[in-house]
C-alpha positions as CSV (number, residue, x, y, z in Angstrom):
1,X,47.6,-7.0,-35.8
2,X,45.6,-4.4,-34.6
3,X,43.1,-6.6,-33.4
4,X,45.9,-8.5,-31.2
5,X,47.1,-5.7,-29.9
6,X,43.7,-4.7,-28.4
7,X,43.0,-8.2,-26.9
8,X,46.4,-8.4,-24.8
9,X,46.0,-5.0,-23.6
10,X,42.4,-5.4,-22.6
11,X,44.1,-9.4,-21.0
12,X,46.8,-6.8,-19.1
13,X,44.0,-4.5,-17.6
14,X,41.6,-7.5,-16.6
15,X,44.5,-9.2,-14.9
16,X,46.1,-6.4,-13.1
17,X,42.3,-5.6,-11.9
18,X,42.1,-9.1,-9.8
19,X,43.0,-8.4,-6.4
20,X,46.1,-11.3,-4.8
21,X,43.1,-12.8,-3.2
22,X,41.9,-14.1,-6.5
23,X,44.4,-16.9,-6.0
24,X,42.8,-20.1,-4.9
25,X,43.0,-21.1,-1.0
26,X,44.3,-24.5,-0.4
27,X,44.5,-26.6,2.6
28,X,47.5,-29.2,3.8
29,X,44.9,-32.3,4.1
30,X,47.3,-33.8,7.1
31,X,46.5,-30.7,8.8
32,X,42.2,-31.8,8.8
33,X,41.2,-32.6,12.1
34,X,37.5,-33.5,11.1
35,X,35.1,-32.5,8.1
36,X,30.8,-32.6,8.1
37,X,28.4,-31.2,6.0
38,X,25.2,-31.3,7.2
39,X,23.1,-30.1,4.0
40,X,25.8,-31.2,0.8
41,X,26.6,-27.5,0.0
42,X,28.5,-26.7,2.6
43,X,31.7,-28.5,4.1
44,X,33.3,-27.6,7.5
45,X,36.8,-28.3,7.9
46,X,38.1,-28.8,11.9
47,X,41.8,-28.5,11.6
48,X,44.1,-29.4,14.3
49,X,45.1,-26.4,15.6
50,X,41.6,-25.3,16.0
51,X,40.9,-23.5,13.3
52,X,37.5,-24.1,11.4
53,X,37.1,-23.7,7.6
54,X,34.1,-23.4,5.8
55,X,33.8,-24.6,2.1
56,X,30.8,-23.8,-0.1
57,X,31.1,-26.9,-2.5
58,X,30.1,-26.3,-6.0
59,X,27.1,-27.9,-7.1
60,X,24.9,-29.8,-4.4
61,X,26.5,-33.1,-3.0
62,X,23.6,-34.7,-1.3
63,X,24.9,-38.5,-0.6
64,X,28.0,-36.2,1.7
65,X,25.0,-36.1,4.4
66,X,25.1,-39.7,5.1
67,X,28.7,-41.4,4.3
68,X,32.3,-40.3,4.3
69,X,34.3,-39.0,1.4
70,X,38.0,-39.5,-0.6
71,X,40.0,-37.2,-2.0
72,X,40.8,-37.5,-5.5
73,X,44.2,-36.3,-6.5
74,X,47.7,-37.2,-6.8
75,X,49.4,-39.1,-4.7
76,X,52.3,-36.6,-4.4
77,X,49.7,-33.6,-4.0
78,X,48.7,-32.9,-0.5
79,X,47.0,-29.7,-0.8
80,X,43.1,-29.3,-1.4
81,X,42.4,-26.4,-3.1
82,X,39.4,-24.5,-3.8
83,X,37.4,-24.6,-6.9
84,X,39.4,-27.7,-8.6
85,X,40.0,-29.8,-5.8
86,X,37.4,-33.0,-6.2
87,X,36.4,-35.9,-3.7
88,X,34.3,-39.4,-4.3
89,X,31.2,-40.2,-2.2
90,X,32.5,-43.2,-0.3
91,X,28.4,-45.5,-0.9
92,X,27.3,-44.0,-4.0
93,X,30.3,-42.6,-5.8
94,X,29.3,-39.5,-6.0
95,X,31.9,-36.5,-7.3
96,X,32.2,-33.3,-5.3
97,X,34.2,-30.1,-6.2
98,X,35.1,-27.8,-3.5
99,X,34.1,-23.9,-3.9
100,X,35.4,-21.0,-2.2
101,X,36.1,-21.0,1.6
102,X,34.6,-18.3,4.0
103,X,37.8,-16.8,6.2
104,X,38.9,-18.9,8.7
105,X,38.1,-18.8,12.2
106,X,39.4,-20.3,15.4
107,X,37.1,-22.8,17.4
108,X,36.5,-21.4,21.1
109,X,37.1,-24.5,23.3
110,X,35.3,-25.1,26.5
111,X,37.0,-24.8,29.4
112,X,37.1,-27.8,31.7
């Protein structure tokens, strides 16, 4: 009993040290504009009102470079979220997991 006791207090301490932020950060995948990685670690995410999101995937997805990608989820979910959310390599089937995203940042357009 003792033994319990100690474990859900040291649980209580652990979780009321995690900051909100600690939450994964999801996306609305209607709202994706464009996406590219360039290198298979990193994904950038153009939405459609401009902003630009920037995913460090987990693990390296090398085929990404050179074909297009689909989500793997639900059909009723429309949210990608980090660190569970997965997508298939379109040519060699490939599985990627999204990581964390850097904070978002709005793309400066040119000016015609």
């Amino acid at each position: 009993m003792k033994y319990l006791l100690t474990t859900l207090a040291f649980a209580g301490l652990v979780s009321a040290a995690l900051p909100a932020s600690a939450e994964n950060k999801c996306i609305k995948i209607r709202d994706i504009d464009s996406s590219q990685s360039k290198d298979g670690r990193i994904m950038v995410f153009r939405m459609k009102d401009g902003t630009v999101l920037v995913n460090h995937l987990q693990g390296f997805c090398p085929d990404l470079k050179y074909t297009g990608f689909a989500w793997q989820m639900p059909s009723s979910d429309t949210n990608a979220c980090e660190r569970q959310s997965t997508f298939r390599v379109l040519q060699s089937g490939q599985t990627c997991t999204l990581g964390a995203f850097d904070p978002p940042r709005m793309e400066k357009h040119a000016e015609k």
